[in-house]
N, C-alpha and C positions, 0 to 999 in steps of 0.2 A: 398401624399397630394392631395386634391381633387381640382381642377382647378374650378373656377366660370365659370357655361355655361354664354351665352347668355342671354341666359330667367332671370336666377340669376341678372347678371349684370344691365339688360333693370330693372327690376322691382324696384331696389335697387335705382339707377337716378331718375325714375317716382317717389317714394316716399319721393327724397330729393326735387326733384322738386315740388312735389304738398307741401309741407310742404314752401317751399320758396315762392311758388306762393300766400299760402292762407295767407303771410305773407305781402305781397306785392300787394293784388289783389285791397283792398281800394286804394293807392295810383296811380296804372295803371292805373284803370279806369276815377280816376281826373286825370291823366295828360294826355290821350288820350281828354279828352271833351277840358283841356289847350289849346290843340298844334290845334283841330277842329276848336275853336273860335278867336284862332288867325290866322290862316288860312283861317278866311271866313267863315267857314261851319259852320252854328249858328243855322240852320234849321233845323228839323226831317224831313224825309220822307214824311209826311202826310201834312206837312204845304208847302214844295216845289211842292208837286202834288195839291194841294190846288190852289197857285198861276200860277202853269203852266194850269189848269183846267179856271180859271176864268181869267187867259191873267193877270195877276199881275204881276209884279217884287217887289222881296223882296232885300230889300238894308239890307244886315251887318252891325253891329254898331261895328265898330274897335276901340273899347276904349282904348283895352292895345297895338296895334300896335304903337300907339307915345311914349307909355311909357316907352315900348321895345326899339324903337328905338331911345330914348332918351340916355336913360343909356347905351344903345350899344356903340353909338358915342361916351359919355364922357368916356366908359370903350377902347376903340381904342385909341384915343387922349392923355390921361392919364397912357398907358399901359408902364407899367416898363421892363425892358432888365432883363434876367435873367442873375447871375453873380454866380461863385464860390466863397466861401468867406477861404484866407487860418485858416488856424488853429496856425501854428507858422510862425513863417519871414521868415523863409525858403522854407516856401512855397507859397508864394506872386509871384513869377514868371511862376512856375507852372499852378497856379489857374488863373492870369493871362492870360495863352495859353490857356487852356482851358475853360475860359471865351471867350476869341475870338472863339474859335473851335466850342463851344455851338451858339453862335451867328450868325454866316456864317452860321452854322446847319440850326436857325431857318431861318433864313432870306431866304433859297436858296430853302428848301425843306416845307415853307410854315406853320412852326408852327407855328408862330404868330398868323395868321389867326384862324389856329386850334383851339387855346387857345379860342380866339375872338367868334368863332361860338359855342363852349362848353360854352359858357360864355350867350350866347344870347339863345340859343337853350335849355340848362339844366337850370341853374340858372333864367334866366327870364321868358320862357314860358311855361317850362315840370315841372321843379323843380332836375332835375338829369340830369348826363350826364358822360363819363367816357374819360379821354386822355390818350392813348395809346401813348407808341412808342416802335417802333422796328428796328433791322436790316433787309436790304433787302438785296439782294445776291449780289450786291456790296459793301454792308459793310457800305453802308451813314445809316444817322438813317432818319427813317420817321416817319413822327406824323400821329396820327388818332383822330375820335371820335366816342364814340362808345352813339347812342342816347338809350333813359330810355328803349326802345322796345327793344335792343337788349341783352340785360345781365338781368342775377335775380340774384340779390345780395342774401346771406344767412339773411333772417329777425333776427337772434340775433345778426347782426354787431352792433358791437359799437365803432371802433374806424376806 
């Protein structure tokens, strides 16, 4: 049986990858201009050398930063406790514990927050975002997020 080299393997990626990327490449490039103009940078090159050339200062018009921060706040404020829900009565004491155990989780190692910044970050200013968790080699779970720059989803997802 013949083993896949390298070369085999590398080319086989670059093709799912370019196939993913030309799937995804309208959408990166509006949320890279997204995340520039709520960040400030509203400018091209040519219009900041423009103002720095003739002693201007150009002022950002932050329309969506209150909008953002609108709904960030009401979505903090508003944000619900995640709960296990049992299936039969018998497992109501169960789910119970591990409704606390989830809860301590988030509270100690920050996933709220996490939640909070995938919330503000993907959904309001990029339009994507991804929440990870994992073990860490103590065994706690940690949360993450993983921003729209950092993953290429397969373009035929659908669910």
């Amino acid at each position: 049986m013949n083993e896949p080299t390298f070369h085999s393997l590398r080319t086989d990626y670059q093709d799912v990858y370019d196939l993913a990327y030309h799937g995804w490449q309208n959408y990166l490039r509006e949320a890279v201009t997204d995340m520039e103009v709520h960040l400030g940078a509203q400018f091209t090159a040519a219009e900041t050398a423009w103002a720095e050339a003739n002693d201007r200062i150009l002022y950002p018009f932050g329309k969506s930063a209150r909008q953002v921060a609108l709904l960030n706040g009401y979505e903090v404020r508003n944000r619900h406790m995640l709960k296990i829900g049992p299936i039969g009565y018998e497992d109501d004491n169960a789910c119970r514990q591990h409704t606390a155990l989830l809860m301590w989780q988030m509270n100690r190692y920050g996933g709220y927050q996490t939640l909070s910044d995938a919330f503000k970050w993907g959904s309001l200013v990029t339009g994507s975002n991804l929440f990870e968790f994992w073990r860490d080699r103590d065994g706690q779970i940690r949360f993450g997020r993983r921003s729209f720059n950092a993953f290429l989803l397969d373009p035929m997802l659908s669910n």
